[in-house]
N, CA, C and O atoms as a GROMACS GRO file, in nm:
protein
  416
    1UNK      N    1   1.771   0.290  -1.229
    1UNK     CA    2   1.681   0.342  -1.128
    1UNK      C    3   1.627   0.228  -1.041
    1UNK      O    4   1.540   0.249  -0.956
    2UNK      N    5   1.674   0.121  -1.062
    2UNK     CA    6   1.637  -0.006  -0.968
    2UNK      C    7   1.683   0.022  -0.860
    2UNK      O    8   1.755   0.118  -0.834
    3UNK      N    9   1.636  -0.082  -0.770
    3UNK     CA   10   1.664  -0.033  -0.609
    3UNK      C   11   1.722  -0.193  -0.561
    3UNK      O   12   1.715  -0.271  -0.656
    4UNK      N   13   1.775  -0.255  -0.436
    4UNK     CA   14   1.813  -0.353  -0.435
    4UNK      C   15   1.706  -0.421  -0.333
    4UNK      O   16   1.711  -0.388  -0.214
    5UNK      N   17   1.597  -0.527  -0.380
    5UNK     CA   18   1.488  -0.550  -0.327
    5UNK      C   19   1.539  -0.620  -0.249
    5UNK      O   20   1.660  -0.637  -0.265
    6UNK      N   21   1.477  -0.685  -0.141
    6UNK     CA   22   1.479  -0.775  -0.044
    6UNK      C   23   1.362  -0.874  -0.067
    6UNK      O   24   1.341  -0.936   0.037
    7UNK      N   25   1.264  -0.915  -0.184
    7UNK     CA   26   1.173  -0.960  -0.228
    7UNK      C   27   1.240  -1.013  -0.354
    7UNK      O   28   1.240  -1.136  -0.364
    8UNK      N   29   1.285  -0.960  -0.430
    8UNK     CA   30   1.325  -0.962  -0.568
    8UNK      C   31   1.344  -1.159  -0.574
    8UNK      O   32   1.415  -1.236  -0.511
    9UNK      N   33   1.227  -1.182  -0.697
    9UNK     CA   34   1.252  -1.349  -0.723
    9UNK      C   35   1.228  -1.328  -0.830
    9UNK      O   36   1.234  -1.221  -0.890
   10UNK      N   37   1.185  -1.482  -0.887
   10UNK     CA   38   1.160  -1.501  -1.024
   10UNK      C   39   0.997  -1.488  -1.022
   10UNK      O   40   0.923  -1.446  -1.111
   11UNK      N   41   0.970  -1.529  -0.914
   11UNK     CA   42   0.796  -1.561  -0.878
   11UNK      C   43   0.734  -1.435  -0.847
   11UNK      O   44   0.621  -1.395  -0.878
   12UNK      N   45   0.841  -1.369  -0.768
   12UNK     CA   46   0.784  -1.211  -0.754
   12UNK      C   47   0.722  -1.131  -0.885
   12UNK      O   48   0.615  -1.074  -0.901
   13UNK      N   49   0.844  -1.153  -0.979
   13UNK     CA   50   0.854  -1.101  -1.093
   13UNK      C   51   0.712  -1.126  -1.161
   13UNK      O   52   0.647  -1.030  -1.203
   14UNK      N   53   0.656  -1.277  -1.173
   14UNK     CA   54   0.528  -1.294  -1.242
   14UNK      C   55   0.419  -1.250  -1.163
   14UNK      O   56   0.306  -1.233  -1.206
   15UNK      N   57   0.456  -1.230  -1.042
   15UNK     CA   58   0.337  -1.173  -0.935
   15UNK      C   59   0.306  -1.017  -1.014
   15UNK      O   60   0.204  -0.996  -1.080
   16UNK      N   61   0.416  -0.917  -0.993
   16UNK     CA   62   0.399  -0.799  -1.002
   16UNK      C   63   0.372  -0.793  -1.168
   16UNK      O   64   0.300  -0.702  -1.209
   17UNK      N   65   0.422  -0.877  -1.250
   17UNK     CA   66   0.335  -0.894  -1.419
   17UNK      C   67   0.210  -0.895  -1.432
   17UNK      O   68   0.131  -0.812  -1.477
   18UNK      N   69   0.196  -1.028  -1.374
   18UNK     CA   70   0.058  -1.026  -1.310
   18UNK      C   71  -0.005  -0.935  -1.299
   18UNK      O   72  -0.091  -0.920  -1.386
   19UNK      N   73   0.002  -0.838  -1.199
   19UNK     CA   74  -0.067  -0.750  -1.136
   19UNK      C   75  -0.070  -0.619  -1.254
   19UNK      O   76  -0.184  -0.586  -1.286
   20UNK      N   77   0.022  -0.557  -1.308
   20UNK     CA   78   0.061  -0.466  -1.415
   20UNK      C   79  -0.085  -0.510  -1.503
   20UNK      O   80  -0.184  -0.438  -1.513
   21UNK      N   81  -0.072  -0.630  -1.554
   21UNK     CA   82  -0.176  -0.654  -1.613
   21UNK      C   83  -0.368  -0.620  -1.590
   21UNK      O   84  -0.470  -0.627  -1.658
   22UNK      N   85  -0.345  -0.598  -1.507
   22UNK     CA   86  -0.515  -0.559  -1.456
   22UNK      C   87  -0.556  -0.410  -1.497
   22UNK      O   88  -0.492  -0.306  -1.500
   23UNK      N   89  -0.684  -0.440  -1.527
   23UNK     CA   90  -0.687  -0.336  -1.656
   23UNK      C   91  -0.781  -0.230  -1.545
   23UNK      O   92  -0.752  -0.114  -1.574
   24UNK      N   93  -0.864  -0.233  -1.451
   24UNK     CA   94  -0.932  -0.154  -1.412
   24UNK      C   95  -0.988  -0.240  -1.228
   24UNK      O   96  -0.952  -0.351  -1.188
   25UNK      N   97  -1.084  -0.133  -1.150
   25UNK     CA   98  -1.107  -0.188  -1.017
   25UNK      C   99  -1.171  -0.362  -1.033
   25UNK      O  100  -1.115  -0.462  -0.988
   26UNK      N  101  -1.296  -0.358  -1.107
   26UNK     CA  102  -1.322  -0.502  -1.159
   26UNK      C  103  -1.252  -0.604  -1.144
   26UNK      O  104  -1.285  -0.689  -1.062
   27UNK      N  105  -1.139  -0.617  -1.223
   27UNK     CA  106  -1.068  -0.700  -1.264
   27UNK      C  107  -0.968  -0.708  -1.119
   27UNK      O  108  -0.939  -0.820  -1.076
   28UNK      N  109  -0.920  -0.586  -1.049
   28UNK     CA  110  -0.828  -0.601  -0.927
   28UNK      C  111  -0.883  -0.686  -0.826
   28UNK      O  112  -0.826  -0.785  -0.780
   29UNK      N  113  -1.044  -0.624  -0.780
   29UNK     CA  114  -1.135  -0.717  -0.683
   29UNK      C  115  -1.136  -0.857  -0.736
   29UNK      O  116  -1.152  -0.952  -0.659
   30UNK      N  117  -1.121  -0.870  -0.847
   30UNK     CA  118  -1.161  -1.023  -0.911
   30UNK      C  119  -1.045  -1.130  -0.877
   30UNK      O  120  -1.055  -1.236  -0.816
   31UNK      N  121  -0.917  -1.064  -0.942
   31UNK     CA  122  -0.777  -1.114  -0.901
   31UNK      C  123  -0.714  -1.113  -0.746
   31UNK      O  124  -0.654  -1.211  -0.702
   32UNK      N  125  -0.730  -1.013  -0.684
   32UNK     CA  126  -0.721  -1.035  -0.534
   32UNK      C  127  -0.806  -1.116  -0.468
   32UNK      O  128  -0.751  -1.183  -0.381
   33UNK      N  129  -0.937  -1.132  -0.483
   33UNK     CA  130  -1.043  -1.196  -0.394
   33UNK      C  131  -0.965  -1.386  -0.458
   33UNK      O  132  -0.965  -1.487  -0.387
   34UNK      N  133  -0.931  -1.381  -0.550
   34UNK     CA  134  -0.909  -1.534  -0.579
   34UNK      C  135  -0.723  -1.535  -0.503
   34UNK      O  136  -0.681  -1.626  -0.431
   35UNK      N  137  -0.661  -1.443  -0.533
   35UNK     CA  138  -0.517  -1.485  -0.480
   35UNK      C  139  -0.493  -1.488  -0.337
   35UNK      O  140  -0.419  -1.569  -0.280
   36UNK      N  141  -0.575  -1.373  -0.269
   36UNK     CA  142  -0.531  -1.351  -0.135
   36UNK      C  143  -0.663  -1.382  -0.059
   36UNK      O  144  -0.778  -1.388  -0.104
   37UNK      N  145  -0.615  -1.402   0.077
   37UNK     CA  146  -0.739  -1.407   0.176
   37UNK      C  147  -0.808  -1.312   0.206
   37UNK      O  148  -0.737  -1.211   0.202
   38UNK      N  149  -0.944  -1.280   0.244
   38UNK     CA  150  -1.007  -1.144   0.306
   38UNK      C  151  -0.889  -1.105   0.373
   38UNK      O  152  -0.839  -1.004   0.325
   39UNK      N  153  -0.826  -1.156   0.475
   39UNK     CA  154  -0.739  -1.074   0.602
   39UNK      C  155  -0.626  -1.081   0.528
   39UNK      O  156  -0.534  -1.100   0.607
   40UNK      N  157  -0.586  -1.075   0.413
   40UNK     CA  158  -0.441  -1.053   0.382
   40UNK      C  159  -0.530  -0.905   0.287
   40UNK      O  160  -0.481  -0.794   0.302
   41UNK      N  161  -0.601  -0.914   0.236
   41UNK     CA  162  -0.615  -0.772   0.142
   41UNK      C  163  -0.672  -0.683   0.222
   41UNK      O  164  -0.694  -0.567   0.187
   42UNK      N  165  -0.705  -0.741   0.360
   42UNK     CA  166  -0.778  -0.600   0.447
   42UNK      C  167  -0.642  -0.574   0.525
   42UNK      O  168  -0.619  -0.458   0.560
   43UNK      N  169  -0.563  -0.660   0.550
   43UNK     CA  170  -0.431  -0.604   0.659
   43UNK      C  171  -0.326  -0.509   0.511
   43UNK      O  172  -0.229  -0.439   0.538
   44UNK      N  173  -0.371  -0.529   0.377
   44UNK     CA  174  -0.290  -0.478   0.281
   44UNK      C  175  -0.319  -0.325   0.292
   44UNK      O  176  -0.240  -0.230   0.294
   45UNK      N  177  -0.473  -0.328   0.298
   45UNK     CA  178  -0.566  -0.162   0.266
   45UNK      C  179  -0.545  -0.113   0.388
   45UNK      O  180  -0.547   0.010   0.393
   46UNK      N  181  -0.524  -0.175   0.500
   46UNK     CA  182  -0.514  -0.095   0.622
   46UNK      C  183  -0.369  -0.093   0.655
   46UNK      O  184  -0.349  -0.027   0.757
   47UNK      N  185  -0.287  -0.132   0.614
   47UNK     CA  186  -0.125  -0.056   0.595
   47UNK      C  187  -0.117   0.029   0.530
   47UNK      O  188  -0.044   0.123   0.564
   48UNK      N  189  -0.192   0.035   0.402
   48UNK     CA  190  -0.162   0.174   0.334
   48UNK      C  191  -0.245   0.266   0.402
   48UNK      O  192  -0.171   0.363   0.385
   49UNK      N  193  -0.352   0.317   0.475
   49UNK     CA  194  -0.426   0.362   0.486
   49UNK      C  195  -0.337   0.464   0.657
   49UNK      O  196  -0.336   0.572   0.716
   50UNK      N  197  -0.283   0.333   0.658
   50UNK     CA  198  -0.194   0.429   0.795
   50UNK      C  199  -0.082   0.453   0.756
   50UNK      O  200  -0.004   0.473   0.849
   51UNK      N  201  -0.028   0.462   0.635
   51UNK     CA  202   0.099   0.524   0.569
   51UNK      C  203   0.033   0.692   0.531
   51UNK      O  204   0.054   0.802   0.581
   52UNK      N  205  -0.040   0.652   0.436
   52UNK     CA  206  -0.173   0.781   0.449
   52UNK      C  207  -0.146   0.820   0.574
   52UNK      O  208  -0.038   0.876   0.591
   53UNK      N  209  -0.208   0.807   0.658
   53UNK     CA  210  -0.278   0.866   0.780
   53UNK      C  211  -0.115   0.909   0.863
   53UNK      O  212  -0.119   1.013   0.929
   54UNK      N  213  -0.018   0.854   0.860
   54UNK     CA  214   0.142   0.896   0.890
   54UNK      C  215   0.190   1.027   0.797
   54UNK      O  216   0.257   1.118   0.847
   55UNK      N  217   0.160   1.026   0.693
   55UNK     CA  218   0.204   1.100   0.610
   55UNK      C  219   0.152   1.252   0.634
   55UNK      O  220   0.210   1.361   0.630
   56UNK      N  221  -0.011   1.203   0.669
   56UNK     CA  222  -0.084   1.344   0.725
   56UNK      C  223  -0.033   1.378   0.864
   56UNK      O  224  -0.089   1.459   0.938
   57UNK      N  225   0.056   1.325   0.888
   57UNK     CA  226   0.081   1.366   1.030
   57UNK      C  227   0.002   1.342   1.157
   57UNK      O  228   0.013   1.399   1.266
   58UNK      N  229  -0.084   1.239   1.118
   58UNK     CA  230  -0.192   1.208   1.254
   58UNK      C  231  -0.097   1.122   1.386
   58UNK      O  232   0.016   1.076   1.379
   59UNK      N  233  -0.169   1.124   1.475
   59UNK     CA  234  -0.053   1.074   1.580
   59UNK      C  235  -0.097   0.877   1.518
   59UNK      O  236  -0.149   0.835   1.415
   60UNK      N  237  -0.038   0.803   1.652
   60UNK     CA  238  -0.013   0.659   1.654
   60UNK      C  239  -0.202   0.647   1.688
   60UNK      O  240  -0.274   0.587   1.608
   61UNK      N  241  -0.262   0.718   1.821
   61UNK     CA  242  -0.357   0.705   1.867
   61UNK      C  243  -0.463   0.756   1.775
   61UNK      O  244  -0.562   0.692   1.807
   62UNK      N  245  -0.497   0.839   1.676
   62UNK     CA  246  -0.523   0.921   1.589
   62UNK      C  247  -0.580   0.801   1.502
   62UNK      O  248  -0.698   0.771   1.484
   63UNK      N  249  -0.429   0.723   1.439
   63UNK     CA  250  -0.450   0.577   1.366
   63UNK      C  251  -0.496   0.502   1.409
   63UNK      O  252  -0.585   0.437   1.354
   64UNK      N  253  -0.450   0.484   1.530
   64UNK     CA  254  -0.554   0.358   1.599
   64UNK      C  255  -0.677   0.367   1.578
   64UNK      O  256  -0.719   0.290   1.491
   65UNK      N  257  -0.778   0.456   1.645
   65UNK     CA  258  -0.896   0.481   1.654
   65UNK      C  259  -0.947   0.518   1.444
   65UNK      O  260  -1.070   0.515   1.442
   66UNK      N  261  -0.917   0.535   1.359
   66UNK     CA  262  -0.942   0.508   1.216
   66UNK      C  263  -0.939   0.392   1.181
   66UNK      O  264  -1.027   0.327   1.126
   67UNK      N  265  -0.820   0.358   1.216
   67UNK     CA  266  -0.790   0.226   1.152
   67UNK      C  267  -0.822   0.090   1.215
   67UNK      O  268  -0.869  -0.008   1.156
   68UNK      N  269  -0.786   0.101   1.361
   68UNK     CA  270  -0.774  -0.018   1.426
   68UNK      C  271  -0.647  -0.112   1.452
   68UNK      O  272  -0.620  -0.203   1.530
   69UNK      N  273  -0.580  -0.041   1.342
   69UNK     CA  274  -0.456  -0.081   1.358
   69UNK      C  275  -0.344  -0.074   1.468
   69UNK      O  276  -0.309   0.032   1.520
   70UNK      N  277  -0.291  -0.201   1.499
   70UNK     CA  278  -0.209  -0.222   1.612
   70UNK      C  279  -0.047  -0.133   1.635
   70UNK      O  280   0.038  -0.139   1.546
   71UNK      N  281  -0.027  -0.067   1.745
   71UNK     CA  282   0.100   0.018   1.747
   71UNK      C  283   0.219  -0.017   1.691
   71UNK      O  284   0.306   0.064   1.660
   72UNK      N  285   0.230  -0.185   1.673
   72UNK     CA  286   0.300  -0.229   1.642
   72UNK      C  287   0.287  -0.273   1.475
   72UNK      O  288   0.386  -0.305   1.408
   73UNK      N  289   0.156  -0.268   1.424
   73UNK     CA  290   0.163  -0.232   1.238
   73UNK      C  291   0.204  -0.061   1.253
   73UNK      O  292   0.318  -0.037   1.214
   74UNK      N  293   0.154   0.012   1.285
   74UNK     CA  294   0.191   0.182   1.268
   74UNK      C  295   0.304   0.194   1.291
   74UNK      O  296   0.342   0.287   1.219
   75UNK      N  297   0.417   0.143   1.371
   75UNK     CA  298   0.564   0.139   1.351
   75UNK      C  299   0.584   0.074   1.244
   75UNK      O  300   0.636   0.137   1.152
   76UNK      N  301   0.554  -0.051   1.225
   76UNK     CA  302   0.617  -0.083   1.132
   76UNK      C  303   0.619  -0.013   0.983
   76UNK      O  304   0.715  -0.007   0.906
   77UNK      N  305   0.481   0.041   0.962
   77UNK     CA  306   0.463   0.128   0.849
   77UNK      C  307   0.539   0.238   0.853
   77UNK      O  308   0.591   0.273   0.747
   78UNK      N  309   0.556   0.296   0.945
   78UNK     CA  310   0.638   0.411   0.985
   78UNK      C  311   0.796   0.388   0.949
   78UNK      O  312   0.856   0.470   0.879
   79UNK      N  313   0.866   0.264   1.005
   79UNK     CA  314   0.974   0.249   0.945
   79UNK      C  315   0.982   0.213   0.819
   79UNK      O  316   1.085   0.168   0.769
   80UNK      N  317   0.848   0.234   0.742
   80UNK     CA  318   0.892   0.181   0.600
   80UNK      C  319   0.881   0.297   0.558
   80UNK      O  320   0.956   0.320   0.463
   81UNK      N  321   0.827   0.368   0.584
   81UNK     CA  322   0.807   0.538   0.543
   81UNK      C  323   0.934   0.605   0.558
   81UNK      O  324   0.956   0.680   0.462
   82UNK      N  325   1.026   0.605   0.646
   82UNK     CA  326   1.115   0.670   0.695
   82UNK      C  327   1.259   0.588   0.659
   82UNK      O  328   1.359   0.655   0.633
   83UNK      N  329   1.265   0.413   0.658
   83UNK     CA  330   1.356   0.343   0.603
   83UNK      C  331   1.332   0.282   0.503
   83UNK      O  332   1.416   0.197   0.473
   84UNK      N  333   1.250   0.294   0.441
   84UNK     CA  334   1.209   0.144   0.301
   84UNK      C  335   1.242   0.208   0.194
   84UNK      O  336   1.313   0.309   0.198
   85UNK      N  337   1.186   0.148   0.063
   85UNK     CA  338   1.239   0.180  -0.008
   85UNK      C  339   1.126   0.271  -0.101
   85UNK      O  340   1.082   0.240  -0.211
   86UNK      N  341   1.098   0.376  -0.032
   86UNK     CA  342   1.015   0.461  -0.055
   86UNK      C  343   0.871   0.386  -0.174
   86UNK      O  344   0.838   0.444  -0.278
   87UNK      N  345   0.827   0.296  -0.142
   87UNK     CA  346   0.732   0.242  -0.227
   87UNK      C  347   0.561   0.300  -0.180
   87UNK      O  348   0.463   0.298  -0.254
   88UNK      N  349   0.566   0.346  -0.047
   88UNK     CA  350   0.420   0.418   0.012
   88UNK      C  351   0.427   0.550  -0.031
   88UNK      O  352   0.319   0.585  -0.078
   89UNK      N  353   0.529   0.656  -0.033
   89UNK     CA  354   0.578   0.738  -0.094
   89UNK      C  355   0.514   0.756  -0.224
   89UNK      O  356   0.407   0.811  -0.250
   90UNK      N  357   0.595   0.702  -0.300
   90UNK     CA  358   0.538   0.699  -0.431
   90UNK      C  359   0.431   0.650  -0.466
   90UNK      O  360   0.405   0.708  -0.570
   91UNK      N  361   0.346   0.574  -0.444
   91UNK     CA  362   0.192   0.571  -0.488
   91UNK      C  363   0.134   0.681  -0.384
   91UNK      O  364   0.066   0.768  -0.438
   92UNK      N  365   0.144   0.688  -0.302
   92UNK     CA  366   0.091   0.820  -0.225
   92UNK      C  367   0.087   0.914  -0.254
   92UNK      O  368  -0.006   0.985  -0.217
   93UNK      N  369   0.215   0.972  -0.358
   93UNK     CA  370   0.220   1.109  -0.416
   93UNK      C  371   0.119   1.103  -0.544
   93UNK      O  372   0.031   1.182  -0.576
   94UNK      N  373   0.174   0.943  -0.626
   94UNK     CA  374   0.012   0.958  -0.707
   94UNK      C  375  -0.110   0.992  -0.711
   94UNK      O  376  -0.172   1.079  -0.772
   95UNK      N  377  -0.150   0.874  -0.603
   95UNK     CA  378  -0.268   0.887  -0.551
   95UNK      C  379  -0.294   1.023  -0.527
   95UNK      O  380  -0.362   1.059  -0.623
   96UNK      N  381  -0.273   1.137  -0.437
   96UNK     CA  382  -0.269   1.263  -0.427
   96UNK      C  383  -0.261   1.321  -0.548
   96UNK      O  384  -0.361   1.386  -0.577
   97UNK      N  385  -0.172   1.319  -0.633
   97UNK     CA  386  -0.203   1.390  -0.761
   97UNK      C  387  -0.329   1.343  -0.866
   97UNK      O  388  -0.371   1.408  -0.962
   98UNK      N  389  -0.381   1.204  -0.817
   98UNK     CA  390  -0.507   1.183  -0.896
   98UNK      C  391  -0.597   1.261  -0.878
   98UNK      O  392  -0.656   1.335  -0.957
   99UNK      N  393  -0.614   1.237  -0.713
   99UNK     CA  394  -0.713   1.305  -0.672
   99UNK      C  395  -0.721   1.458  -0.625
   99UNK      O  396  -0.802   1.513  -0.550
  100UNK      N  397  -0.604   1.508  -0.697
  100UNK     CA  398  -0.618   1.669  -0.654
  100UNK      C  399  -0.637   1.702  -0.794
  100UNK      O  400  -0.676   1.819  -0.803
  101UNK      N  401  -0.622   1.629  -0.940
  101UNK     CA  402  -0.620   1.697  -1.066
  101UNK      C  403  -0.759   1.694  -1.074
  101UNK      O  404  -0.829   1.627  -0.998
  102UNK      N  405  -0.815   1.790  -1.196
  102UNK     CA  406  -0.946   1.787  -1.238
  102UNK      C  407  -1.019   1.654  -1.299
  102UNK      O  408  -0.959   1.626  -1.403
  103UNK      N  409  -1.086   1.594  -1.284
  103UNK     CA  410  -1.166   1.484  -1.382
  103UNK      C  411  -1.165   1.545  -1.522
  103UNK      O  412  -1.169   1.660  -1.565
  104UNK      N  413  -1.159   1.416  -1.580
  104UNK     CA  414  -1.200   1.456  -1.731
  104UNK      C  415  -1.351   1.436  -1.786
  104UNK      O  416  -1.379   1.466  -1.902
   0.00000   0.00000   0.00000
């Protein structure tokens, strides 16, 4: 069920271990705020957020004005939606099934 990455390293590999490893939000804010820059984890949340916002069918201008995001990130998200390797997809359908199931 592997896919043929265009990322795929050895370093990737301990990145995404890495990350597997984080046990709850705490610990994610803790590990991102030390690995990445403010503007790399806010340009991260605001790509997904207009994969979201693509998925709902909102227009380019729709996104803009939510997000702020440039026509040229909303294509690009868009071709990852439509050509990638379905990775917004699938946490998206999660995400949606988290938040449509009942709490415990």
């Amino acid at each position: 069920m592997g896919i043929e990455s265009k990322i795929k390293s050895q370093l990737a590999d301990e990145l995404f271990e890495a990350i597997l490893e984080l046990k709850d939000m705490e610990e994610c804010y803790r590990f991102f705020e030390d690995i990445c820059t403010i503007k790399e984890v806010q340009a991260i949340s605001q790509r997904l957020k207009v994969a979201k916002l693509l998925q709902e069918n909102k227009t380019y201008t729709d996104i803009e004005k939510i997000t702020h995001a440039s026509t040229a990130t909303i294509s690009r998200v868009n071709r990852c939606l439509v050509y990638g390797a379905d990775g917004y997809k699938l946490i998206l359908d999660r995400l949606a099934k988290k938040s449509s199931s009942p709490s415990d």
